[in-house]
N, C-alpha and C positions, 0 to 999 in steps of 0.2 A: 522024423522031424530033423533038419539039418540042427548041425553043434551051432549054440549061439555063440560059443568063446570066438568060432572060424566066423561067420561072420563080422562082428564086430572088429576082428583083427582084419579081415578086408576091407571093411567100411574107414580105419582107421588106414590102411597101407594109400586109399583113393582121396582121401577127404584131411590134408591137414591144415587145418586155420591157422593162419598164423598170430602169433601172441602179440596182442593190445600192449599199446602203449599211450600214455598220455597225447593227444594232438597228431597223431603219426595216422596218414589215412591208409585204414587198413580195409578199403571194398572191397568184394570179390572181384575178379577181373571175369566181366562178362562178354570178351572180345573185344572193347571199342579201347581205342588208347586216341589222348587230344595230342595231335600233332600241327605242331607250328605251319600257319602254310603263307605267310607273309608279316611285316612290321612295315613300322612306318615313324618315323618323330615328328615332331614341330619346333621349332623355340621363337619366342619376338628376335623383331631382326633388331631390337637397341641390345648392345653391348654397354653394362656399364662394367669399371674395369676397375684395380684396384687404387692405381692412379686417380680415378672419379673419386673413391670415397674419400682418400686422402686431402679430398677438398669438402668435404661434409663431416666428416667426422675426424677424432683424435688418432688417429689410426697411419700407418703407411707399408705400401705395397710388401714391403721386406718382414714387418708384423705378421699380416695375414699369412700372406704365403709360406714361412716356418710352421706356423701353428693349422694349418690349415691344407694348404697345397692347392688353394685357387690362388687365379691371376684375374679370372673374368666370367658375369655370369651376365644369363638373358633374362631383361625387363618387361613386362605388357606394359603397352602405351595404356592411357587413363582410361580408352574405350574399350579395349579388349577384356575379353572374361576367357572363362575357361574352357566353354564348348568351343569356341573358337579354334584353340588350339586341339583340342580336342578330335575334330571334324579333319582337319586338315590333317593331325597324324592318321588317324581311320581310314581316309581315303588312300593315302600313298597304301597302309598294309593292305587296303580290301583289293588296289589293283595290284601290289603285288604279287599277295595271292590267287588274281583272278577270279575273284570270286564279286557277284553285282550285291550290292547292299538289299537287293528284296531276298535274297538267299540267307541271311542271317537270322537264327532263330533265338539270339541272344544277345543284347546287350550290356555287360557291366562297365560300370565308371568308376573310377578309386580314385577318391579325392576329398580332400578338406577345405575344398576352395572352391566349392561348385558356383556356379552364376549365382543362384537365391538356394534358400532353406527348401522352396518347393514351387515349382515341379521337380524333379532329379533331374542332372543336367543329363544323365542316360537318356530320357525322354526326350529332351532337346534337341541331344546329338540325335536321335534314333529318327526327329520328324526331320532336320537338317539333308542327314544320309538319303534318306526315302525307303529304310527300310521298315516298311509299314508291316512287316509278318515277322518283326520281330519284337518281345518281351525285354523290359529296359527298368533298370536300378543302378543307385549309387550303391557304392561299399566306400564305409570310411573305417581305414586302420589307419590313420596317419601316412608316413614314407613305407611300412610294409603292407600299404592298400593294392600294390599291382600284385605282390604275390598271392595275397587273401584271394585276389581276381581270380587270378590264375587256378589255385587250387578249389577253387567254388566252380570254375568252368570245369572243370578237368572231370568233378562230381557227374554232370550231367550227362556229359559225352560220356564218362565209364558206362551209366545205368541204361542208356538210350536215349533220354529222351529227349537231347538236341544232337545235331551232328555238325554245326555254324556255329562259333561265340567268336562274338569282338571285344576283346578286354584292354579297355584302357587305361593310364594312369594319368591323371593331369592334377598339375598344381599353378596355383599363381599367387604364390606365396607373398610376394611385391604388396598384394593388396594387405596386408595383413603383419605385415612389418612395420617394427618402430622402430625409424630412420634416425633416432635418436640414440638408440642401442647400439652401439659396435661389435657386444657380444652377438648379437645375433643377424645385427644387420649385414653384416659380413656375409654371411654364410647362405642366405636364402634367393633360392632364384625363381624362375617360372620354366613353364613347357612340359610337353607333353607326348606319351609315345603311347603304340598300339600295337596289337598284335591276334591275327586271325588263326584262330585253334578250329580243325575239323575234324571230326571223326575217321580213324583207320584200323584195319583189322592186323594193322603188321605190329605187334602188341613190341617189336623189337624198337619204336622207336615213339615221336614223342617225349610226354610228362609219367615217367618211372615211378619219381618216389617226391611224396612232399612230407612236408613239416609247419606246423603252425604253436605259438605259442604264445599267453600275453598275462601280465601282472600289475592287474590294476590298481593295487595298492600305491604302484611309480608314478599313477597320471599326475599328479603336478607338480614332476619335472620335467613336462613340455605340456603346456595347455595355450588353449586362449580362455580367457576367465568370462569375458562377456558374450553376448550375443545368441545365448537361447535361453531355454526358460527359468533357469538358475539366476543369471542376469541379464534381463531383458536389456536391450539397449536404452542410453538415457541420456539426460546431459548428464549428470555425475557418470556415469558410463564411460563415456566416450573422455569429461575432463580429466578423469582417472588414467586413462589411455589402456582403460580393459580388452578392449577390442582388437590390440593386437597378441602375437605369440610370448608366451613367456618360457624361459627352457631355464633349465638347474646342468651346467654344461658338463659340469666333474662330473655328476652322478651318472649322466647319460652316457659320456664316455665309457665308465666302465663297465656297465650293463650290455653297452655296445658290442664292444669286445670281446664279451664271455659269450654274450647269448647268437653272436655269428657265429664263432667258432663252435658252438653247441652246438648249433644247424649242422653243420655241413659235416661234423662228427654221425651225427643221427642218418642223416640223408646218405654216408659211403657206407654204413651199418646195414640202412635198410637193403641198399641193391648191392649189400656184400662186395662192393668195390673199394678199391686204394687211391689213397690221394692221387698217385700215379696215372690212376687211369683217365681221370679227369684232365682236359684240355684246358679249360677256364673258371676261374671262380667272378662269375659278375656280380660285385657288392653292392650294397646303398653306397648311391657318394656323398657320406655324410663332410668327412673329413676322414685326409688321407692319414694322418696319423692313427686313425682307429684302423682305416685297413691295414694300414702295416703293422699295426698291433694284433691286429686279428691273422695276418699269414706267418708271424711271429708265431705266434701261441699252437698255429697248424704247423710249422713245422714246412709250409710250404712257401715256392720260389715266387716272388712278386713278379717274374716273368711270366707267368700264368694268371696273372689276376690285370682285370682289364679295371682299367684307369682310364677317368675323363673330367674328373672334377676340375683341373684346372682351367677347363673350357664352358664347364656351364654350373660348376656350385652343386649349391642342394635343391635339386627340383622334387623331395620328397617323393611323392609315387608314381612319378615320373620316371626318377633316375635311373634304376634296373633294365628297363625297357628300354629307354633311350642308347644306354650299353649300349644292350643286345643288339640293337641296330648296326650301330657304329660299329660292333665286334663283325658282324655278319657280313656287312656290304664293304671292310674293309683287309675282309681276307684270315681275320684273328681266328676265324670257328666256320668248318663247311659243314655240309650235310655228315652228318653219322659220327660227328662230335660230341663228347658228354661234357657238359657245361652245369655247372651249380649256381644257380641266384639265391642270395641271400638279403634280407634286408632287416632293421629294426626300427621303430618307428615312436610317435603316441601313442598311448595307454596305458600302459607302454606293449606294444606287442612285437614280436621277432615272427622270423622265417625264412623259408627255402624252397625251393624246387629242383629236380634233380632231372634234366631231358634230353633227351637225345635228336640233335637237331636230323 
């Protein structure tokens, strides 16, 4: 009868799991890794700018921009919605990546701004595209809804059981702002980006390592108070002005700050990497002073962290992706690049992804 002690020390030298952690996706790797195979963005073509607001509200360009680091974000006109945008970032990634929309065995949408409560605008986008042989949902994590995407697509390509996801993020936040508010009306914009993940057996590249986290005890220091079953819409509803966003801006900030910087700690831990090795950190563009509080706090150079708020605001679950775009097609990150997305959002929930373009 073989020694059990030799076995179990073989079975131990072939087999080690690696230790759990809270929200750290730890699947087996069963060969498949989700690799980026095209993006895409949108934004409305209205530009309003800080100069505009300074004529609607108490506000002026020299205020914002200190406190903020926009100069100018994009508007949907009163007809557009969110597939819209949506549609048109999906198609630029789907033909980048070459890939026809009936090849998609997945679509997710990360958004708080969808057209209606129901159908999912996934659905929407999915009859829109014509990819009729693909599966379609919203995910709402607030601004860190593309990463949630991301690491939700990334799930299925590991195990098999798609090897096509189109993960988008869109917001249209415009609708949902109260243009009476300075605190916030400053800050929010629209548009929308995309990004086609397919199945590869080169386990060297791809989405490495993710991170998800959320603490719901913060939600109402960004909500919108009306408009589901809590408070249905109403006229006191709507005289209230429930119906738009409310944010508590101190406390988000610094939850902001901690819980990036916690990512992107967790995410060089998991693949055993140094800031150093990292080419880009692509943040939420919430407001520049939290990212440079948050490469403050890393220790790292804001020469590696890509910035574009001053061009398009806070497009919530948009914004990561939108980067990545502008990082990719403008030369910041080539192919076999290791770049970190990180973003925080409502609910409040944070997060990461850690990939090898």
């Amino acid at each position: 009868m073989p020694d059990i002690i030799n076995i179990v020390n073989y079975l131990n030298s072939i087999w080690k799991p690696q230790e759990q952690q809270g929200g750290e996706n730890r699947l087996p790797n069963i060969g498949y890794s989700a690799v980026i195979a095209g993006t895409g963005f949108d934004v409305p073509e209205r530009v309003l700018t800080n100069e505009d607001l300074e004529k609607i509200l108490d506000t002026s360009d020299e205020w914002i921009t200190e406190r903020t680091g926009m100069k100018e974000r994009r508007i949907a006109a009163p007809t557009e919605a969110a597939s819209d945008f949506a549609c048109r970032a999906a198609q630029r990634a789907l033909e980048e990546a070459g890939v026809p929309a009936e090849e998609l065995d997945l679509i997710i949408v990360a958004t708080v701004t969808g057209d209606m409560p129901f159908p999912s605008t996934a659905c929407i986008v999915q009859d829109r595209l014509g990819a009729r042989n693909a599966a379609a949902m919203d995910l709402g994590a607030g601004c860190s809804g593309f990463i949630y995407g991301l690491t939700t697509a990334r799930q299925f390509i590991a195990t098999g059981t798609y090897r096509t996801i189109l993960v988008i993020g869109v917001e249209v936040l415009s609708k949902i702002t109260d243009w009476t508010d300075r605190s916030t009306a400053v800050l929010l914009a629209d548009g929308a980006g995309a990004v086609v993940l397919r199945a590869d057996q080169n386990q060297g590249r791809g989405i490495i390592a993710t991170y998800l986290a959320a603490d719901g005890s913060h939600g109402n220091d960004l909500y919108m108070p009306a408009g589901g079953s809590r408070i249905p819409a109403s006229i006191e509803s709507v005289q209230q002005r429930l119906h738009y966003l409310k944010m508590n801006g101190s406390a988000i900030f610094k939850i902001a700050v901690r819980s990036m910087a916690d990512v992107v700690k967790r995410l060089l831990d998991q693949a055993r990497l140094r800031a150093e090795d990292i080419k880009l950190v692509i943040p939420h563009q919430a407001n520049l002073r939290i990212i440079e509080a948050m490469a403050k706090l890393l220790n790292f150079p804001m020469e590696r962290v890509f910035v574009n708020i001053q061009k398009y605001a806070n497009t919530s679950s948009a914004s990561t992706i939108i980067a990545l775009d502008e990082a990719r097609k403008s030369g910041r990150v080539r192919q076999n690049d290791l770049i970190i997305m990180v973003a925080f959002g409502a609910g409040l929930t944070w997060g990461g992804v850690l990939i090898r373009l």
